[in-house]
Structure formats: structure tokens, C-alpha cells
C-alpha positions, 0 to 999 in steps of 0.5 A: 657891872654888867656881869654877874656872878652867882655863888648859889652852889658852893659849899660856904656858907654866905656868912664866910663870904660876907666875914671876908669882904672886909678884908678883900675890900682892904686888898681892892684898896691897895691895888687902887692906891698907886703904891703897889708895884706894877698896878698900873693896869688897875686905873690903865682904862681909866687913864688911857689917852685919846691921842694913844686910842688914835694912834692905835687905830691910824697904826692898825687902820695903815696895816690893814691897807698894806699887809695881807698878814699881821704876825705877831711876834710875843708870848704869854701875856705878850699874846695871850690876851690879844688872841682870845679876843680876837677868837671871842669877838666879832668883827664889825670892821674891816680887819686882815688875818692876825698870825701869833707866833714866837709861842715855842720851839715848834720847826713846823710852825716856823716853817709854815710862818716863813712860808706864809710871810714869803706869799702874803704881803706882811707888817710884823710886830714883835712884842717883848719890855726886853726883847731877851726872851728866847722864844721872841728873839729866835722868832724875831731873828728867823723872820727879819731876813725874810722880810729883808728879802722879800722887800729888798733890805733892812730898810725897807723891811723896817718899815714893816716892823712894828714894836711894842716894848720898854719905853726907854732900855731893853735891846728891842727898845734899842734896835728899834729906835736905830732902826725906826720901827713904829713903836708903842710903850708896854707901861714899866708898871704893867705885867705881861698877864696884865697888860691886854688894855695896853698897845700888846693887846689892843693893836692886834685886835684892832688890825682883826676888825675888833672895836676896841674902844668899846672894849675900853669902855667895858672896862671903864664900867667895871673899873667904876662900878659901885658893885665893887662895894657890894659884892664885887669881890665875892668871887675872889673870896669865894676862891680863896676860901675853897682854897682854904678849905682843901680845893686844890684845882679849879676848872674854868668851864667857858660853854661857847667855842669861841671862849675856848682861847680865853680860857688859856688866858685865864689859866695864865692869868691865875696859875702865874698871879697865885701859884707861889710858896706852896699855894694856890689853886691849879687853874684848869679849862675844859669846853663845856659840852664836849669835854663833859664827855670826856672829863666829865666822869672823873669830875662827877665821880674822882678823888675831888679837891675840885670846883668848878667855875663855868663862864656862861652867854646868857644871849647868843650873836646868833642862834639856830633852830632845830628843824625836826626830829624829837629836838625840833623847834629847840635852838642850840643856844636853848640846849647850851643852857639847858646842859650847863644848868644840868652840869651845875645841878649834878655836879652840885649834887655830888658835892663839887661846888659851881660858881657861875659867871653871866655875860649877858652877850660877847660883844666888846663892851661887856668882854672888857667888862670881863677881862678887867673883872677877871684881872681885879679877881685874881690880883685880891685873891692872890692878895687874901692868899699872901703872895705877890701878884705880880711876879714870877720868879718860877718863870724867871727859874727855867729862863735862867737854865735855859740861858745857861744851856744856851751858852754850852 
């Protein structure tokens, strides 16, 4: 376990954290237990075929050499996980531009997405266990005429689709065994939020140029790691004591530019696993040092009920010094260390506390490292809270409406 976490500045005492491991422990075995609903994510990396890792690659490697454009068609955990690694990582191999869309209702992000399948050469993957999601079938239904156009038929343009869904029901399984889409399987026992080691999130990072059996490897290291034994669900309890305590928020504070997007994951991730039957804790992201300049008052000065989690690079890809002027020979990696030790020395002061987590570089292996430490977090804290994990019957509500708004 190569990421580490630091509970230095939080007001607990480390006798409440370490009271609590127990019993953490007891929820970590639950997940590993195989008699939970939906926990296939827990042992996915571990059990994940070669044959599958291939066929992704071959699938990916193929799209790259027809397609100038890969749209993806999903939403929330459907894309969520597959767009903040390819904004955190860098490429090492050949990879073409990956377009999410089916993310909301917005005319002018339609508009421009016909457009650009119209000029570039296109492969689309639509990416939904059922294919009933509103977002995903208004967007799957604006493009597959375009695509039927611009290749000459449904034929044709079927073998330019790709779906990841159910393995056996839903309509997008149906329509895709009739119409012969390459197809890979969303598991039935892995969630959306949790499913960034599954085709949903591995195949869209390999046609951007991802190296994805190191972020598989990274997660096998986490998912394996002794320190789980130890301290590694002391994050976990530290949340769920804050909570308890009278926190009510939590700010995810990533202090590198390309993690801005993983935030969003983060946020889906917890606020959709906790905030259940009147508790959890409102996940919040704010990039670190800019919205210190914007948030950073009413986080040093506000009501409170607030701490703060910050995700820091301990070494950067690359890096730059400054040549003159008072900051000269300072690198701008140096002065991002320097800020968010400053930001944890502060807001300490002022008695929010600041839990810190250390990725020592964004490379794959340790952001898979990341990822699978980050789902395990939050699925035991949502464990000590007392809801359910997996489920999202909140969600499931608006769905319902909007189907019967639908139907008027």
C-alpha cells in the first residue's frame, strides 16, 4: 500500500480511531465475504481474466486504427470513473480523443457532438446494464441515424457500435445481440459508481492511450496489502467519527489540475454510497490553490461543520523552475507543497480538521492504487454509518417522475 494517509490534524483522539478498528475490520470482512449484494468490485481486479484484459486491449487497439473519435455514451458511474483517469494520467501509448456525452439534456452539447461524428471518423460505445436511462437512450437515439448516414445504414453503423451492458436482459443487451455490437459484460454484482475495473472504465481509458494493466496491477496491490490489517481503514473511521461528532460536509481538496475530474468521481462515489436515511456527509471538491481564493475564507472563518480531506502528489511527472524575480529557482511543484502545507497548517489552527492523503506520483499503478482504496473507504464508512452501500433508491425517485412526465 503505497498511498498513505495522514490523520495528524484532526480533532480525535487516535484512542477513538483505534477503538474503532475493530469494528471496521468486521465490515472490510463483510465486503470480502462474497455474501453481500453487489461486492463483486471488491475481489474484480484480483479475478479479472487475461482473456477479458485482451479482448479490451484488441477492441481498443481496433479502434484506434479505425476511429478518429470515440464517444461515449453513459452517465454517472457509466462514465464518471473512465473520464477522470483519462484527465489524470498520462499517455504512454498511441490513444485518439475520447468524447463522454449522454451526460444531460444540454441542446448545444448535442449539436456540437452530431457535428463532430459528421466530420471525424467515429466508433461509439454506449454504456448502460439496462439501456432505459433517459439521458442514455435520448443520446443513443440522436446518434445511431447519424451514424446510419454518414456509413451508409444500420448495417454498417453497427459495426461501429460497441455496448457494454447486462450480460443477458435489459433492451441495450437485446438490441445489441440483434444488431451484432461488439459487446462487453457490466458484471450483475458491480454497481455503476463501482465499476471503474470493469470494460465501463477500462476500455475508454485504453483507446486514450491509458496503460491499463498497471492500473489493474495497482489495484491488485491495494486489494492485497497487509495494511488493511493495520491502519488501513483508518481513513473510513476517521469520516465516520467526524460525522459523528457534528461534521456534516466534507471537502475533497485534489491540489493538481488534472485531478480536478476525479474529484467529481469522488463526489459521486461517496454522496451516492452514504447520503441515505438522513445521514451522511455532503461530499464537496474544491482545486487547491485556486479556490482557496475563492473558498478559502468561509473555510478559514464560516459556520463550520466542515473538514477537509486534501489528495496530494508527492512527486510530479514533470516540473519547472522559476527563472527570476524574488521566487527564482523555487519549482512550482515545491511551491504546491509548500501551499497545501500552509492550507493544513492554517485551517488546523482554526479548528477544522485536515486529513491528508499521499500518492507518491500519478502514474497507473498507483492511481488504481487510489481508486480501489477509495471505493473500500467508502463502502466501510457507509458500513459504521448503518445504510447500505450499494443502492440508490433517491436516484431511482427523480427516475420515476421524470418517466411519468415523460408519458403526459
Amino acid at each position: 500500500m503505497d498511498i498513505k494517509v495522514k490523520t495528524e490534524n484532526i480533532f480525535i483522539d487516535r484512542s477513538e480511531i483505534e477503538s474503532m478498528r475493530h469494528e471496521a475490520g468486521r465490515a472490510l470482512d463483510r465486503l470480502w465475504s462474497g455474501k453481500e449484494d453487489m461486492t463483486g468490485w471488491v475481489q474484480a481486479p484480483l479475478n479479472m481474466s487475461e482473456k477479458l484484459i485482451e479482448d479490451i486491449l484488441n477492441v481498443a487497439d481496433a479502434v484506434k486504427d479505425e476511429a478518429e473519435l470515440f464517444v461515449v455514451i453513459g452517465i454517472g458511474g457509466s462514465y464518471l470513473g473512465a473520464k477522470a483517469a483519462i484527465d489524470a494520467l498520462p499517455k504512454f501509448e498511441i490513444g485518439i480523443p475520447v468524447r463522454f456525452f449522454g451526460t444531460g439534456f444540454c441542446p448545444d452539447d448535442y449539436l456540437e457532438t452530431i457535428e463532430l461524428v459528421k466530420e471525424k471518423n467515429t466508433v461509439l460505445c454506449v454504456i448502460s446494464k439496462s439501456g432505459n436511462t433517459t439521458e442514455i437512450k435520448a443520446a443513443f437515439e440522436t446518434l445511431k441515424p447519424v451514424m446510419a448516414e454518414k456509413y451508409g445504414g444500420e448495417e454498417e453503423a453497427a459495426k461501429r457500435i460497441i455496448a457494454v451492458t447486462d450480460k443477458e436482459k435489459g433492451n441495450l443487451r437485446k438490441e445489441a445481440d440483434e444488431k451484432g455490437y461488439v459487446t462487453f459484460e457490466i458484471p450483475s454484482d458491480i454497481g455503476g459508481r463501482y465499476s471503474v475495473f470493469t470494460a465501463a472504465g477500462l476500455l475508454p481509458m485504453a483507446v486514450s492511450g491509458i496503460d491499463i494493466r498497471g492500473l489493474i496491477d495497482g489495484a491488485k496491490e491495494m486489494a492485497t496489502s497487509p495494511d488493511w490489517d493495520v491502519d488501513g481503514t483508518d481513513y473510513a473511521v476517521a469520516r465516520e467519527l467526524l460525522r459523528r461528532k457534528g461534521e456534516r460536509i466534507e471537502v475533497m481538496e485534489v491540489c493538481h489540475s488534472r485531478l480536478e475530474f476525479f474529484g467529481q468521481w469522488v463526489r459521486q462515489l461517496y454522496g451516492e454510497s452514504e447520503g441515505k436515511e438522513g445521514k451522511g456527509l455532503f461530499p464537496d471538491v474544491m482545486m487547491l490553490s485556486r479556490d482557496l481564493h475563492s473558498m478559502g475564507q468561509y473555510l478559514q472563518q464560516g459556520p463550520g461543520g466542515i473538514f477537509e480531506t486534501m489528495v496530494l502528489v508527492d512527486r510530479p511527472f514533470r516540473d519547472t523552475e522559476i527563472p527570476g524575480g524574488d521566487l527564482a529557482g523555487r519549482t512550482i511543484g515545491e511551491l504546491n507543497r509548500i501551499m497545501a502545507e500552509a492550507v493544513a497548517k492554517a485551517h488546523a489552527e482554526a479548528g477544522i480538521s485536515v486529513i491528508e492523503i499521499h500518492i507518491p506520483e500519478l502514474t497507473p499503478r498507483y492511481y488504481g492504487q487510489l481508486l480501489y482504496f477509495l471505493e473500500t473507504t467508502c463502502a466501510v464508512t457507509a458500513m459504521l454509518e448503518g445504510v447500505n452501500p450499494f443502492d440508490q433508491p433517491g436516484v431511482e425517485a427523480y427516475k420515476a417522475e421524470m418517466r411519468k412526465l415523460l408519458k403526459k
